[in-house]
C-alpha positions, 0 to 999 in steps of 0.5 A, spaced: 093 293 391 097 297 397 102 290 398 103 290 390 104 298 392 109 297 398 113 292 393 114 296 387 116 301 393 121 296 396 123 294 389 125 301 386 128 303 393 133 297 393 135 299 386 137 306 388 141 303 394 145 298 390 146 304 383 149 309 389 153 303 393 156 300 386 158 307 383 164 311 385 168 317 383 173 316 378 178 320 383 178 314 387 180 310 382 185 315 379 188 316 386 188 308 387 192 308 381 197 313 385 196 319 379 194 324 384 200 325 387 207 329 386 213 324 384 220 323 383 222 325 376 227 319 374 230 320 367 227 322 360 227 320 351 225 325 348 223 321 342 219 321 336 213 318 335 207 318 330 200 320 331 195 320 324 188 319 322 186 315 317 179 314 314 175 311 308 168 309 306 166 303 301 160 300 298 160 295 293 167 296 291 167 303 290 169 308 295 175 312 298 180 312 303 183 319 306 188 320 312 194 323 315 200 322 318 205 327 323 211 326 327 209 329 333 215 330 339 214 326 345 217 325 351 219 319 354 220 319 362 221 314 368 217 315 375 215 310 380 210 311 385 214 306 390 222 305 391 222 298 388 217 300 381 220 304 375 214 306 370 215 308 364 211 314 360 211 317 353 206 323 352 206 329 347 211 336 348 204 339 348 202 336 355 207 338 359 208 343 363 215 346 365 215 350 371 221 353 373 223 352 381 230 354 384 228 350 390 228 343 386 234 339 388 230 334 384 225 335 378 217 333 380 211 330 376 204 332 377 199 329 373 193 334 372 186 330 370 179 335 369 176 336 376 169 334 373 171 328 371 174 326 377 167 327 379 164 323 375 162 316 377 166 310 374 161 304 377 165 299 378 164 300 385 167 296 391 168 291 385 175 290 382 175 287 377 174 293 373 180 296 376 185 297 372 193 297 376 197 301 370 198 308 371 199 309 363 193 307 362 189 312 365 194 318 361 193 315 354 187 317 350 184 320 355 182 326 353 180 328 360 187 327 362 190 335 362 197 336 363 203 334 367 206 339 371 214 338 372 218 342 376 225 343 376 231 348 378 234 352 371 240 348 371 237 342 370 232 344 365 238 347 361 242 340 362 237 336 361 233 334 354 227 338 356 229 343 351 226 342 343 231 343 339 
């Protein structure tokens, strides 16, 4: 009895150390990526874009179908993490931040993420199969994704197409 005890102990010892190794903070994906850094603002659309919701229920041909659809304004911009990259981003006026700074010859972005769930673990591990190298895929959708932070001079901020018209 005490070998199939030791066993079981083993066994359940090994699975433990294999959960605690595979799994990793999503922080180190999302640093990995190279959304944790602040970044040269390149350029930016404001655009258009449309956000809706439709929804419906059918049971043997009889039901309904409800939705909505909105234009929201958006703001398209250009960053790159290296000199030899450009990344093109759109997200929502609403999860943008402006702060103004004197001191910015040229505007910076910052991605803001929830601390928790940068904590969190993502379990992928050592294993990179999982991981995803498109930056634009950790901000769309992500409801865990907050705000970025532009700062940028009064000069450029009135200049430029920041302002909703």
């Amino acid at each position: 009895m005490t070998k199939l005890n030791n066993f079981l102990l083993f066994a359940i010892t090994i699975v433990i150390m294999n959960m605690i190794v595979s799994c990793r903070p999503k922080r180190e994906d999302i640093e990995k990526v190279g959304l944790l850094k602040t970044y040269e603002l390149r350029r930016s659309i404001n655009s258009n874009g449309i956000n809706g919701k439709i929804q419906g229920s059918f049971f043997i041909g009889c039901g309904s179908i409800d939705g909505n659809l909105s234009t929201e304004r958006q703001l398209q911009f250009e960053w790159s993490r290296d000199i030899n990259e450009r990344i093109i981003t759109t997200l929502p006026y609403g999860k943008f931040l402006f702060i103004i700074d004197s001191t910015k010859i040229n505007p910076t972005i910052q991605f803001i993420f929830e601390k928790a769930y940068l904590n969190e673990e993502s379990g992928n591990g050592d294993n990179n199969q999982n991981f995803d190298p498109n930056p634009n895929n950790y901000l769309y959708g992500n409801i865990k994704f907050q705000q970025v932070i532009v700062r940028i001079s009064k000069k450029d901020y009135e200049q430029e197409i920041y302002l909703q018209r």
